[in-house]
N, CA, C and O atoms as a GROMACS GRO file, in nm:
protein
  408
    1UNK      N    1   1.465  -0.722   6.492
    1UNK     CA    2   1.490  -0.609   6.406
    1UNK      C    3   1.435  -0.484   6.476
    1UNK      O    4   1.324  -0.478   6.529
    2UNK      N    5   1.528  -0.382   6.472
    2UNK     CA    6   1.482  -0.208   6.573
    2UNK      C    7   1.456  -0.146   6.418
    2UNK      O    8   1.529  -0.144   6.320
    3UNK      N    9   1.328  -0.100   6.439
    3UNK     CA   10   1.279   0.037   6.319
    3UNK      C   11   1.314   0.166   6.445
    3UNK      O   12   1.290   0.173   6.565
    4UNK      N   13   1.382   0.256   6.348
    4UNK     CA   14   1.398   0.385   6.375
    4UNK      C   15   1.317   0.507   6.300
    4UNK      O   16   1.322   0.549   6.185
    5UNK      N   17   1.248   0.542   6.405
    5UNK     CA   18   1.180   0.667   6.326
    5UNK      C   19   1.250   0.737   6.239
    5UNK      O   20   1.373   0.738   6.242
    6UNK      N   21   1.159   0.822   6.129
    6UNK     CA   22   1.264   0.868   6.050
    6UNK      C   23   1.294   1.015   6.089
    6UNK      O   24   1.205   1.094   6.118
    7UNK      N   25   1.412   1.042   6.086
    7UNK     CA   26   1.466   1.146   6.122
    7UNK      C   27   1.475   1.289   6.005
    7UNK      O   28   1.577   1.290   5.935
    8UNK      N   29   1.387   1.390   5.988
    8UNK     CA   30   1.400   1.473   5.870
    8UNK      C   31   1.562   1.572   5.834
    8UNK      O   32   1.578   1.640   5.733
    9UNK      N   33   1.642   1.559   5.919
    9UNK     CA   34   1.755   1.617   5.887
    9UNK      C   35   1.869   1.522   5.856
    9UNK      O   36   1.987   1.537   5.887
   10UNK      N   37   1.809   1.419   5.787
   10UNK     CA   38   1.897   1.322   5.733
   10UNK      C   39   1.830   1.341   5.623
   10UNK      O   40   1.718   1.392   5.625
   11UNK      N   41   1.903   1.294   5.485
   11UNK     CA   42   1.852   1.300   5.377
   11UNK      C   43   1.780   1.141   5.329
   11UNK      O   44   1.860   1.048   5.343
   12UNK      N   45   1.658   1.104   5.282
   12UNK     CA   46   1.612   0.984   5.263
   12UNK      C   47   1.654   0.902   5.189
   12UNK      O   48   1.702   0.938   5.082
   13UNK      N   49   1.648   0.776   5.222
   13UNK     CA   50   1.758   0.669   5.133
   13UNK      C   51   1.706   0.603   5.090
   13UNK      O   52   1.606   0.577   5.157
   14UNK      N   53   1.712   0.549   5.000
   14UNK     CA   54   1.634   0.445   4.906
   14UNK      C   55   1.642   0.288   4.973
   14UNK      O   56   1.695   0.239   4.874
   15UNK      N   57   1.627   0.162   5.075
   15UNK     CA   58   1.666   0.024   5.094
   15UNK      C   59   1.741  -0.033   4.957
   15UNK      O   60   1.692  -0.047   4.845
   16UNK      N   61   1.856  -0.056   4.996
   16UNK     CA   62   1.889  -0.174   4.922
   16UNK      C   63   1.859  -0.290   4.931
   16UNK      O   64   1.829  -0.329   5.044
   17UNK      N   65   1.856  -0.376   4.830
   17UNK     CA   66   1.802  -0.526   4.828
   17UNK      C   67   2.000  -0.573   4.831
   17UNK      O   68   2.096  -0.540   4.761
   18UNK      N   69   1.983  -0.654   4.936
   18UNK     CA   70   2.110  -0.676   4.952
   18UNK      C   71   2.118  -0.806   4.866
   18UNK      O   72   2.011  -0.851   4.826
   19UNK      N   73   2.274  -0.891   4.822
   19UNK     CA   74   2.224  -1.003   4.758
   19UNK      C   75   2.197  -1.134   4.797
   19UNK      O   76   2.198  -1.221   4.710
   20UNK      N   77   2.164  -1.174   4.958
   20UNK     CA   78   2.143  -1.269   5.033
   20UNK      C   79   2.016  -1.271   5.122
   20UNK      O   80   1.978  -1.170   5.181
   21UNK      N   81   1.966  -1.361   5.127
   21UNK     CA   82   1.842  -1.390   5.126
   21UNK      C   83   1.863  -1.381   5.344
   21UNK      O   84   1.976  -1.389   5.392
   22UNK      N   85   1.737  -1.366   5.437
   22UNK     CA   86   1.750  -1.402   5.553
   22UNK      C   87   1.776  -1.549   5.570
   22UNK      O   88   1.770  -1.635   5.482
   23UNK      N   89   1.807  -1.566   5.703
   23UNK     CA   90   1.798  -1.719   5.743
   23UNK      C   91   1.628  -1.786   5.707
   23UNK      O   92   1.593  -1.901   5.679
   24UNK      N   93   1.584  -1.718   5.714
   24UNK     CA   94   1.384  -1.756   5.675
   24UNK      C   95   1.369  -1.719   5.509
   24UNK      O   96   1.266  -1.730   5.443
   25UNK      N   97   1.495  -1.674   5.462
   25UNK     CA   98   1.436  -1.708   5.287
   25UNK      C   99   1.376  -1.554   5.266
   25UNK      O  100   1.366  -1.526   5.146
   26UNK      N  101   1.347  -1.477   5.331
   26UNK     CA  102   1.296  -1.321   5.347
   26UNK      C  103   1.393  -1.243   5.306
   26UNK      O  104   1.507  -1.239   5.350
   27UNK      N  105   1.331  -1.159   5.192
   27UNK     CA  106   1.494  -1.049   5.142
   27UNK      C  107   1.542  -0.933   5.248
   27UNK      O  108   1.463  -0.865   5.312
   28UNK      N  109   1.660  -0.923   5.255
   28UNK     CA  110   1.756  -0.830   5.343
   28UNK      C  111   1.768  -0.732   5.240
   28UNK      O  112   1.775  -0.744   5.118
   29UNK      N  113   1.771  -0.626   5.318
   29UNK     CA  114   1.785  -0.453   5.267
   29UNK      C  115   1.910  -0.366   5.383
   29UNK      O  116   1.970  -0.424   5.474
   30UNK      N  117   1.918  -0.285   5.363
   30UNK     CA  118   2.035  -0.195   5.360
   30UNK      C  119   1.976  -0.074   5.373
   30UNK      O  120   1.892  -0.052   5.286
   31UNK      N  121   1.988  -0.009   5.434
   31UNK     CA  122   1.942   0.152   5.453
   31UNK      C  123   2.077   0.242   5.479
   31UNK      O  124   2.119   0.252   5.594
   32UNK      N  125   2.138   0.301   5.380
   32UNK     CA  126   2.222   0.388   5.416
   32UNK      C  127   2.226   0.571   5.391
   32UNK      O  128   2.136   0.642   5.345
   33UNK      N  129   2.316   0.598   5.424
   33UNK     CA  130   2.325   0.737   5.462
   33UNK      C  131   2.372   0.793   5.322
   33UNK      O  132   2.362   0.744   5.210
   34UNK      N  133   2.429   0.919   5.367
   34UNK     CA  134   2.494   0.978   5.185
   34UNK      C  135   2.644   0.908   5.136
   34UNK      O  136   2.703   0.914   5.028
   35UNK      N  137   2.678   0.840   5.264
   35UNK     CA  138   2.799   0.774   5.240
   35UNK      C  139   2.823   0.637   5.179
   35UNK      O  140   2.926   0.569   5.180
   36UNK      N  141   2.674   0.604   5.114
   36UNK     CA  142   2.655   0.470   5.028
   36UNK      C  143   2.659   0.379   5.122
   36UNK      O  144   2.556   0.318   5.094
   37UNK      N  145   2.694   0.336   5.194
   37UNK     CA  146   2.701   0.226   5.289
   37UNK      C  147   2.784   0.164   5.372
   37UNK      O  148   2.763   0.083   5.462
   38UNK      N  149   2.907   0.226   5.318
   38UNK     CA  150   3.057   0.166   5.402
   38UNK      C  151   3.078   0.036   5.381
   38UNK      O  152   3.046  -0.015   5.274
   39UNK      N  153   3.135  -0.036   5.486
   39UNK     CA  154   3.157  -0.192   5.480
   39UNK      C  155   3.086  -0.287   5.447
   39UNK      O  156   3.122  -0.386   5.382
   40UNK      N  157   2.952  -0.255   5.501
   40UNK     CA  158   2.830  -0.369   5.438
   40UNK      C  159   2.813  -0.322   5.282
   40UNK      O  160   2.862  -0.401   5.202
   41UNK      N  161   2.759  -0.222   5.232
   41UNK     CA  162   2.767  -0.205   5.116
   41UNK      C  163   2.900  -0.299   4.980
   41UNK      O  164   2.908  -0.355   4.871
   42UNK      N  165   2.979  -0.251   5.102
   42UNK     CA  166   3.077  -0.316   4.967
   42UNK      C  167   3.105  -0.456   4.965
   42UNK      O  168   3.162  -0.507   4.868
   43UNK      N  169   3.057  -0.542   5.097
   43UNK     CA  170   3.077  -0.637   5.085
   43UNK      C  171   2.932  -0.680   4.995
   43UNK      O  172   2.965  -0.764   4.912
   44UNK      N  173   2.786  -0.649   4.986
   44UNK     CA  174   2.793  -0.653   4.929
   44UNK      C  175   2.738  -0.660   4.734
   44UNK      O  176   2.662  -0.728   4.665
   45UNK      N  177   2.834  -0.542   4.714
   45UNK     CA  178   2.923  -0.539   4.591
   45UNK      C  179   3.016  -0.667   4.534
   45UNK      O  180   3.018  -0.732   4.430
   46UNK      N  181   3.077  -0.667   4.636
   46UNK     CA  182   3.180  -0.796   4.614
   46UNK      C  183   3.070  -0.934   4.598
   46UNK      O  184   3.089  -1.022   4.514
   47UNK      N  185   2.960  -0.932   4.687
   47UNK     CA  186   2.893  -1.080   4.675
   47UNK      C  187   2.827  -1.039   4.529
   47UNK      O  188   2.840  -1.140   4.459
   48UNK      N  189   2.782  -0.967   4.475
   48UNK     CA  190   2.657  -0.960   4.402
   48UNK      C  191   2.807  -0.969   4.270
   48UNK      O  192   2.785  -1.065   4.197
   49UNK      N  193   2.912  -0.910   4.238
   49UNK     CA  194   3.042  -0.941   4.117
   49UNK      C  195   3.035  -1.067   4.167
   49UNK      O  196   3.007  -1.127   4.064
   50UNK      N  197   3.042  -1.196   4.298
   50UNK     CA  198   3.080  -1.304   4.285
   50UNK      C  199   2.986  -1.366   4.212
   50UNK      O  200   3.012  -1.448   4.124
   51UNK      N  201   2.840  -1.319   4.255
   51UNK     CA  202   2.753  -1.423   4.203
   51UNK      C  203   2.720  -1.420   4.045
   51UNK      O  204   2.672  -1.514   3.982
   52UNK      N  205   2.750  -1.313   4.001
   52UNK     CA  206   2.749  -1.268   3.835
   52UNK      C  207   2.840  -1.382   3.770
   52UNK      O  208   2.794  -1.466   3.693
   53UNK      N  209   2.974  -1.375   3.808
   53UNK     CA  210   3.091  -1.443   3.787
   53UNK      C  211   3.064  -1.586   3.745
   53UNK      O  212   3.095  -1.633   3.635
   54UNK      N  213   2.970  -1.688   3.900
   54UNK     CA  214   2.956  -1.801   3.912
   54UNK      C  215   2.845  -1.837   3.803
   54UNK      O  216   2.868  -1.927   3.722
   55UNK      N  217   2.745  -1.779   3.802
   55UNK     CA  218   2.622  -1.759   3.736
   55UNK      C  219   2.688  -1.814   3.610
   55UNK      O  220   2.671  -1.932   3.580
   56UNK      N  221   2.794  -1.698   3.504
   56UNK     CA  222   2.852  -1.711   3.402
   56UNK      C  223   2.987  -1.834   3.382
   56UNK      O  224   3.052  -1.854   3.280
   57UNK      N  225   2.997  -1.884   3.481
   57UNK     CA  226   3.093  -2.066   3.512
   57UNK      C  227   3.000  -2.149   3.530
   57UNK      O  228   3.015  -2.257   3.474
   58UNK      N  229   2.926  -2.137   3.578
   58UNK     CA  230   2.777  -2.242   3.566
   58UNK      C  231   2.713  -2.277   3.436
   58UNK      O  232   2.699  -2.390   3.388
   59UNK      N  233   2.682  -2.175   3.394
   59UNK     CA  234   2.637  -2.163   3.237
   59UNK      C  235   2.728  -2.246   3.123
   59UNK      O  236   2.703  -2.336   3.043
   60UNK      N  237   2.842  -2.168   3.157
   60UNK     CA  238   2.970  -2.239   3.038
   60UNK      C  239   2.937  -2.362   3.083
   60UNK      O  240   2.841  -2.415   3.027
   61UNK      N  241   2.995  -2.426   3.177
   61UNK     CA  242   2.979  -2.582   3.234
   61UNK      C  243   2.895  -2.649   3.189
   61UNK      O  244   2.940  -2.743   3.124
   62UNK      N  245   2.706  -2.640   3.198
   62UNK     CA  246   2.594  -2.634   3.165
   62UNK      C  247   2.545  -2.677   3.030
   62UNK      O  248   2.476  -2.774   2.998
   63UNK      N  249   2.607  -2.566   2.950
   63UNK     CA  250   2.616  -2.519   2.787
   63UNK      C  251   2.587  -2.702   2.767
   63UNK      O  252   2.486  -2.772   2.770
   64UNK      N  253   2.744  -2.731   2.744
   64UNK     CA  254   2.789  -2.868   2.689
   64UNK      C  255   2.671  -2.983   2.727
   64UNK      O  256   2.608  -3.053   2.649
   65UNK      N  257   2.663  -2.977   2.874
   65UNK     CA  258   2.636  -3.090   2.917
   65UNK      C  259   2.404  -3.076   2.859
   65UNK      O  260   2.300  -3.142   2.861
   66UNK      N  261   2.446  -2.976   2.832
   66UNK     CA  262   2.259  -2.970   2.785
   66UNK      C  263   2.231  -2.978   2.634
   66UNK      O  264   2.120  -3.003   2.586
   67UNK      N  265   2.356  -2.951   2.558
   67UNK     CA  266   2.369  -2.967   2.413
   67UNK      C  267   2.391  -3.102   2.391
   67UNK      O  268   2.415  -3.120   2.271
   68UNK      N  269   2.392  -3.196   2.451
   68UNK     CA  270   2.470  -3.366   2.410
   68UNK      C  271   2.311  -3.399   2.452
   68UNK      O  272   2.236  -3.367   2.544
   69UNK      N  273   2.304  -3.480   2.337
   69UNK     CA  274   2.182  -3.522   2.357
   69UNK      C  275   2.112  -3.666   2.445
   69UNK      O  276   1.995  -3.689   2.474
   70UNK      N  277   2.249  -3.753   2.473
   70UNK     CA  278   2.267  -3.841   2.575
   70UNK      C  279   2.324  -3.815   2.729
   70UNK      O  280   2.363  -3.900   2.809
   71UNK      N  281   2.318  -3.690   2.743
   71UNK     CA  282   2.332  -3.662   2.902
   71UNK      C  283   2.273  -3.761   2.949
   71UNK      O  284   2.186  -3.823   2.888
   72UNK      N  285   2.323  -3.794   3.088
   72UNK     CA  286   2.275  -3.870   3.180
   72UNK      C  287   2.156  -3.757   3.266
   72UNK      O  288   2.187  -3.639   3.284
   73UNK      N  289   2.053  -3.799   3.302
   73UNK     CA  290   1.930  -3.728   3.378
   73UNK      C  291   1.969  -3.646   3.504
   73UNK      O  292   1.942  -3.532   3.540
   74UNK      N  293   2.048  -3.753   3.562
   74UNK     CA  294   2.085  -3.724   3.741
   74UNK      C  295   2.190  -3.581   3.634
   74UNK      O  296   2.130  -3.474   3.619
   75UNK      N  297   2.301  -3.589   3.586
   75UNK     CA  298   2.370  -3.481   3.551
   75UNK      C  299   2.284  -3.300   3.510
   75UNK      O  300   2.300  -3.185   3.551
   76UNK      N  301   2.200  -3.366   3.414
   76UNK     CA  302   2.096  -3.258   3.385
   76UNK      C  303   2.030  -3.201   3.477
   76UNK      O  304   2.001  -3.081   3.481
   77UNK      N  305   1.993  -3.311   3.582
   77UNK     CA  306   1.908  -3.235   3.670
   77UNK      C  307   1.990  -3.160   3.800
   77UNK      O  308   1.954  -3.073   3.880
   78UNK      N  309   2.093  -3.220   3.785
   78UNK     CA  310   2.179  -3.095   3.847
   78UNK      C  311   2.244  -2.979   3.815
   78UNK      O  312   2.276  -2.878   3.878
   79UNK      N  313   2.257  -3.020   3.697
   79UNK     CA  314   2.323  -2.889   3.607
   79UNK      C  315   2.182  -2.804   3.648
   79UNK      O  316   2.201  -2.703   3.715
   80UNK      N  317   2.058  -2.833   3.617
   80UNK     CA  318   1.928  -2.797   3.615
   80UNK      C  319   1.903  -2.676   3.720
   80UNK      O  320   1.871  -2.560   3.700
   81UNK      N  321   1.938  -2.767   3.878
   81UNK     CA  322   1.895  -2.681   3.996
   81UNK      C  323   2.028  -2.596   4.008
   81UNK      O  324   2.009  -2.483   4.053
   82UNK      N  325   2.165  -2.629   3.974
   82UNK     CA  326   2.253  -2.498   3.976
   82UNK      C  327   2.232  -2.382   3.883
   82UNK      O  328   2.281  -2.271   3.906
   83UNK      N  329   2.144  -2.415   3.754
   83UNK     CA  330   2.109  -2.300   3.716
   83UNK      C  331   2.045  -2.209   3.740
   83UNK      O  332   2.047  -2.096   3.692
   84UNK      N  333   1.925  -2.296   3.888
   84UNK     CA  334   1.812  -2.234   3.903
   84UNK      C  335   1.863  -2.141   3.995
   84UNK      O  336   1.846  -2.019   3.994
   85UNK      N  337   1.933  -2.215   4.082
   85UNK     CA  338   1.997  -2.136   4.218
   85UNK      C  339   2.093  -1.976   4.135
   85UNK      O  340   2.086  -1.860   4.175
   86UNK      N  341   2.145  -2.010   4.057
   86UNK     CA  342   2.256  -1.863   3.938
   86UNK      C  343   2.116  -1.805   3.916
   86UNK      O  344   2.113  -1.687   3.950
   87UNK      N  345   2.030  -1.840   3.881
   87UNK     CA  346   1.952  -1.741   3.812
   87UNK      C  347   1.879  -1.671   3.954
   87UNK      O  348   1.877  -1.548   3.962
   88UNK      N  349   1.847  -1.716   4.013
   88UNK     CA  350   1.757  -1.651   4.134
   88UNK      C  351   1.889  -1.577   4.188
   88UNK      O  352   1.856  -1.460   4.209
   89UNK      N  353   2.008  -1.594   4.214
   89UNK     CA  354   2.042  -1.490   4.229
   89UNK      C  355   2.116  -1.331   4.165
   89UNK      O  356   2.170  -1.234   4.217
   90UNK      N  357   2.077  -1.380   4.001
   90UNK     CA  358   2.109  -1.300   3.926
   90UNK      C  359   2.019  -1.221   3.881
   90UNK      O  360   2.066  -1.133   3.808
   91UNK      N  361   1.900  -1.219   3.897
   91UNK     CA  362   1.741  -1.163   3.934
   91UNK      C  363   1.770  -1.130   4.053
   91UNK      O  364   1.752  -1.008   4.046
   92UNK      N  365   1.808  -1.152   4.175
   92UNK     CA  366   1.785  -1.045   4.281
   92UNK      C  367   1.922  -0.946   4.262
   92UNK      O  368   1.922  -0.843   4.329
   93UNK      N  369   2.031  -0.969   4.180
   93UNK     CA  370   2.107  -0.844   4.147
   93UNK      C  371   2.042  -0.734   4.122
   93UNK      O  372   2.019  -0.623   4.169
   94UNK      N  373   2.002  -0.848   3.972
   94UNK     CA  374   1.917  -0.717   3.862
   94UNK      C  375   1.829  -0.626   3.924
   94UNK      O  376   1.833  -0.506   3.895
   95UNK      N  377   1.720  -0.687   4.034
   95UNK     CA  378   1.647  -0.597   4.068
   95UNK      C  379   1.715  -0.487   4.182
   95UNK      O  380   1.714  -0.363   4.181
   96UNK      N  381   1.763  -0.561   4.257
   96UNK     CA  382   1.870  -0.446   4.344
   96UNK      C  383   1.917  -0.315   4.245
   96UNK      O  384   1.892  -0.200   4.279
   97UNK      N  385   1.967  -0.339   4.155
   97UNK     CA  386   2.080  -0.267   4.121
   97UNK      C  387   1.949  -0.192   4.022
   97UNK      O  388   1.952  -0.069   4.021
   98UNK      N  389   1.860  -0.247   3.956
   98UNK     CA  390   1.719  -0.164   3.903
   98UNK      C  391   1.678  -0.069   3.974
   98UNK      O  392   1.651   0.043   3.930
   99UNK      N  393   1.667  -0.108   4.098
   99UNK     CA  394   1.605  -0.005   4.187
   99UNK      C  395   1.673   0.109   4.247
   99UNK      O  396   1.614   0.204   4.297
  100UNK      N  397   1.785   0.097   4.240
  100UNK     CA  398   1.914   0.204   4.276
  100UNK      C  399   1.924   0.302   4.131
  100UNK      O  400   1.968   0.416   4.121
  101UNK      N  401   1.867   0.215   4.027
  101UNK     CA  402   1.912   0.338   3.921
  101UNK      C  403   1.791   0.492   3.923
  101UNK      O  404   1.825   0.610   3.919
  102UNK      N  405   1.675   0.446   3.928
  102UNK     CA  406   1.555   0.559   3.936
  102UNK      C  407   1.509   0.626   4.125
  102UNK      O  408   1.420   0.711   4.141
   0.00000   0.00000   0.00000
């Protein structure tokens, strides 16, 4: 990773929390200009609407199989960790997109 000094005739940008984690599990950010970000930015936009999307097909799916009171365990406990995985990344939306509002 190159840090660039900061330059005062650019205007200062807030890091985005992008919505994918590094290869080491370490959060990725985004530093852009007044032009929001271009291509990386919107891609992503597009990941952070996919993961909202899945999050809310996970859940529906989920719903049923956690309301029956004879689920099988192995089922639950997978329904379990796909929720965990939707939610961790629907918490690093929220906070992304938190921190862009102030």
């Amino acid at each position: 990773m190159r840090y660039l000094p900061h330059d005062d005739s650019r205007p200062a940008s807030t890091p985005r929390l992008l919505p994918w984690p590094s290869p080491d599990g370490r959060a990725c950010y985004l530093v852009t200009g007044e032009d929001g970000g271009g291509r990386l930015a919107r891609l992503a936009d597009d990941m952070e609407a996919m993961q909202l999307r899945t999050a809310g097909d996970v859940l529906g799916l989920a719903r049923p199989l956690l309301d029956e009171p004879d689920s099988p365990s192995t089922e639950l406990r997978y329904a379990g960790l796909r929720l965990a995985e939707c939610l961790t990344d629907v918490l690093r939306v929220a906070e992304s997109r938190g921190a862009r509002l102030g």
